[in-house]
Structure formats: C-alpha cells, structure tokens
Backbone as a ProteinNet text record, in pm:
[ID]
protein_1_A
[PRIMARY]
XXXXXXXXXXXXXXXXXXXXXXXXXXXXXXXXXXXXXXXXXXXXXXXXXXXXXXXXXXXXXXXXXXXXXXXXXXX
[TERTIARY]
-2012.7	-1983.6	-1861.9	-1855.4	-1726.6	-1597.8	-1623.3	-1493.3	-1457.9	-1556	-1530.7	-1481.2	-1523.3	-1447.4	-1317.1	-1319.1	-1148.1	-1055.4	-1086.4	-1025.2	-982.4	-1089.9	-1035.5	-991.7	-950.9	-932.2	-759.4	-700	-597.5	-554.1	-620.2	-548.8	-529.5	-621.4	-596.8	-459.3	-440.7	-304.6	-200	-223.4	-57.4	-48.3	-164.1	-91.2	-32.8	-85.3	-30.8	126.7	163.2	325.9	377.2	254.1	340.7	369.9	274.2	226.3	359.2	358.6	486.7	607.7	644.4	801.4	776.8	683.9	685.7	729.7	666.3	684.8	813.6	886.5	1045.9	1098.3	1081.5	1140.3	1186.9	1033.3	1021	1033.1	1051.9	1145.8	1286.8	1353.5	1486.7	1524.8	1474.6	1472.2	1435.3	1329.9	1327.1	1450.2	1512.3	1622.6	1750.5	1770.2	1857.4	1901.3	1738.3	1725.5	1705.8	1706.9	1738.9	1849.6	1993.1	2065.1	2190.6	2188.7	2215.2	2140.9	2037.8	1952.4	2018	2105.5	2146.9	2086.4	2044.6	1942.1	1791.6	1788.4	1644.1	1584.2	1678.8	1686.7	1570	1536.2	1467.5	1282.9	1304.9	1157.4	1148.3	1209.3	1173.1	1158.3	1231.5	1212.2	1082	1037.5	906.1	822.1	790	690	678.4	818.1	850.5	816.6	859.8	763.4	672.3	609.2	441.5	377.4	390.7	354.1	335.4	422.6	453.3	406.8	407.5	285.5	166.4	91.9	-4.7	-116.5	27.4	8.6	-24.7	81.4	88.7	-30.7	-61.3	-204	-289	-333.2	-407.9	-480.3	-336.4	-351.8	-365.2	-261.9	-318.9	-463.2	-510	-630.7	-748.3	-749.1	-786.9	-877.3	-771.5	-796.5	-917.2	-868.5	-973.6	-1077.7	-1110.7	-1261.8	-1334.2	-1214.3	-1248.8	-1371.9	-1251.3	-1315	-1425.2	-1466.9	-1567.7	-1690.4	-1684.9	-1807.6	-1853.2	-1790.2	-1769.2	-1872.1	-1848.4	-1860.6	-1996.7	-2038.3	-2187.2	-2228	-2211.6	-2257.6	-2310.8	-2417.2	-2403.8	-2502.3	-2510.7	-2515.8	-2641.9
1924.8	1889.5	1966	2067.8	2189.6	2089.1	2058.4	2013.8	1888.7	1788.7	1739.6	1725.3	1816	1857.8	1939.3	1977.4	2072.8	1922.1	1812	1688.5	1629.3	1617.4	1570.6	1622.6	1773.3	1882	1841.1	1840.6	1789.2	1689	1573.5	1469.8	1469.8	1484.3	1493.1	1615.6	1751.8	1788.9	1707.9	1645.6	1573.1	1485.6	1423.7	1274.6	1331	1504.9	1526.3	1569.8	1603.2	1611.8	1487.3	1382	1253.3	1184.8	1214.3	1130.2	1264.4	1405.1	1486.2	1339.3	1332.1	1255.8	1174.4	1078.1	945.9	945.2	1049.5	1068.5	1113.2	1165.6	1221.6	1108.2	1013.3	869.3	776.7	824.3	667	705.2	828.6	919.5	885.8	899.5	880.3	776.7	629.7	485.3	484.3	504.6	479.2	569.1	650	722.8	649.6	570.4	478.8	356.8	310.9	169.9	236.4	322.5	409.2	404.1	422.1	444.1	324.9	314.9	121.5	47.7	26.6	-95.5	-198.6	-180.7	-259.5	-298.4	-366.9	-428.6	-408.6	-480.9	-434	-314.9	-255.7	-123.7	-30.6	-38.3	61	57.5	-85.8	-140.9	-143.4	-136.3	-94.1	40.3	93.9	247.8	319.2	246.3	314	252.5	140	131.8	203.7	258.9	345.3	448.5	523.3	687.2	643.7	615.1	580.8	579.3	442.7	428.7	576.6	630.1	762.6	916.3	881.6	1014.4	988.4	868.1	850.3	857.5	820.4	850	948.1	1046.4	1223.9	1239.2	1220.9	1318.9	1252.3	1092.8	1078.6	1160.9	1162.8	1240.4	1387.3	1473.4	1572.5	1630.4	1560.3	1568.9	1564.7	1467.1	1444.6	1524.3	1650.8	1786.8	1872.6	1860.6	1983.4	1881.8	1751.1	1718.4	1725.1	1702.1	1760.2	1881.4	1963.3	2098.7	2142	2074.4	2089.3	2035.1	1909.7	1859.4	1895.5	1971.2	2071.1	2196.3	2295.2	2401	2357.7	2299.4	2182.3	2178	2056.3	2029.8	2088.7	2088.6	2138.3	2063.6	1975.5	1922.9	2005.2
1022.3	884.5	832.3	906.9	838.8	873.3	1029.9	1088.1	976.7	919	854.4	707.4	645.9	532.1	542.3	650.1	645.1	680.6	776	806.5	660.8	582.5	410.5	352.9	368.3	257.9	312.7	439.8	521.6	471.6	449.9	407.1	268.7	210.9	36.2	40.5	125.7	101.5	110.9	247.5	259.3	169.9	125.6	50.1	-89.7	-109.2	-236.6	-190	-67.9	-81.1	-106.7	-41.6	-24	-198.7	-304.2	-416.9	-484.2	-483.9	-523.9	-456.7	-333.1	-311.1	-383.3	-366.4	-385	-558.4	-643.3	-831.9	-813	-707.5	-770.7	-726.7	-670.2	-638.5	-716.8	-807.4	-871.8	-984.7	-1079.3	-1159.3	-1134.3	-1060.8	-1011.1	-1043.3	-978.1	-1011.9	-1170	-1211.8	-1380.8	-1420.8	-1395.6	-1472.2	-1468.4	-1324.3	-1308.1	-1416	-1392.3	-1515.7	-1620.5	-1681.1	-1830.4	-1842	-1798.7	-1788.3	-1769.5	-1642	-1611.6	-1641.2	-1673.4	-1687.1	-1790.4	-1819.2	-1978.1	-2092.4	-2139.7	-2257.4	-2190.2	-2078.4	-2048.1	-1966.7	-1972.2	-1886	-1926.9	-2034.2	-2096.9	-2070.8	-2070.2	-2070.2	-1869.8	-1831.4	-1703.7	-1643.9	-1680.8	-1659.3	-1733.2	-1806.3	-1907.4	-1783.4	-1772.6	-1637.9	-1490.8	-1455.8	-1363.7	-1387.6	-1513.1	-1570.7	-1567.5	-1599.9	-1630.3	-1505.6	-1415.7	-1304.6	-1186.8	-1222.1	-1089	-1217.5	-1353.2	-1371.5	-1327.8	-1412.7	-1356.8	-1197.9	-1110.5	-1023.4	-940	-985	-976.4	-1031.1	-1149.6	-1206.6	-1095.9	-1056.5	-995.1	-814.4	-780.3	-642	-644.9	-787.7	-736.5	-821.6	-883.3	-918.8	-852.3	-728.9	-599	-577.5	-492.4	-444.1	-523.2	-615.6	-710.1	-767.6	-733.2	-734.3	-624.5	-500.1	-378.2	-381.4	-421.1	-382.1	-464.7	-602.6	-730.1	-621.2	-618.2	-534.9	-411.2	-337.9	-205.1	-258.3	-341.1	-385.7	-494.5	-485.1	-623.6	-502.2	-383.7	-334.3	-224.4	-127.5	20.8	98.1	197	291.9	419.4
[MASK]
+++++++++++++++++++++++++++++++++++++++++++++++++++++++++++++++++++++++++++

C-alpha cells in the first residue's frame, strides 16, 4: 500500500510542474490576445486567464487533499 501511495504522491507532483508550464503558457497567449487581439482581443484573453488559474488552483490543490486524506485516513 506504501508503494502505492508514494506512486500517486509522484504523479500528482509532476502533473503539478506540468499544470505550473502549462498556466505560464496559457498566461502568455491571453497576454498576447490582450494586447494584439484587436477589438476582440480582450474577451479572449479573459477566458485564457481564467481557464489556466483555475486550472493552477485545481492541480495544485490536488496534492494537499492528497496528503489530508492520506494522514485522516489509514488502510
């Protein structure tokens, strides 16, 4: 069971480097269409922030319910 929770504790890390790149990405792109977007530029880039906080809070939030229900729980 150990081996198995250190296997999830592993993946919930990486996907949080991955859900960190993936929010400076898609930050970048909404800053673009802020910027260039022209007239509708604006209203696209608000779905791009949005989309990639949300996101961010979602993944790295992950982890630390992870570890709440780990530390509650025991098997």
């Amino acid at each position: 069971m150990e081996g198995l929770i250190s296997t999830g504790q592993a993946v919930l890390e990486w996907a949080q480097r991955l859900g960190m790149i993936s929010a400076a990405i898609a930050f970048c792109i909404g800053g673009y269409y802020l910027i260039w977007g022209g007239d509708r530029g604006r209203g696209k880039s608000i779905g791009w922030f949005i989309g990639a906080a949300v996101g961010l809070i979602i993944v790295m939030g992950a982890l630390g319910i992870a570890q709440s229900v780990d530390s509650n729980i025991k098997f």
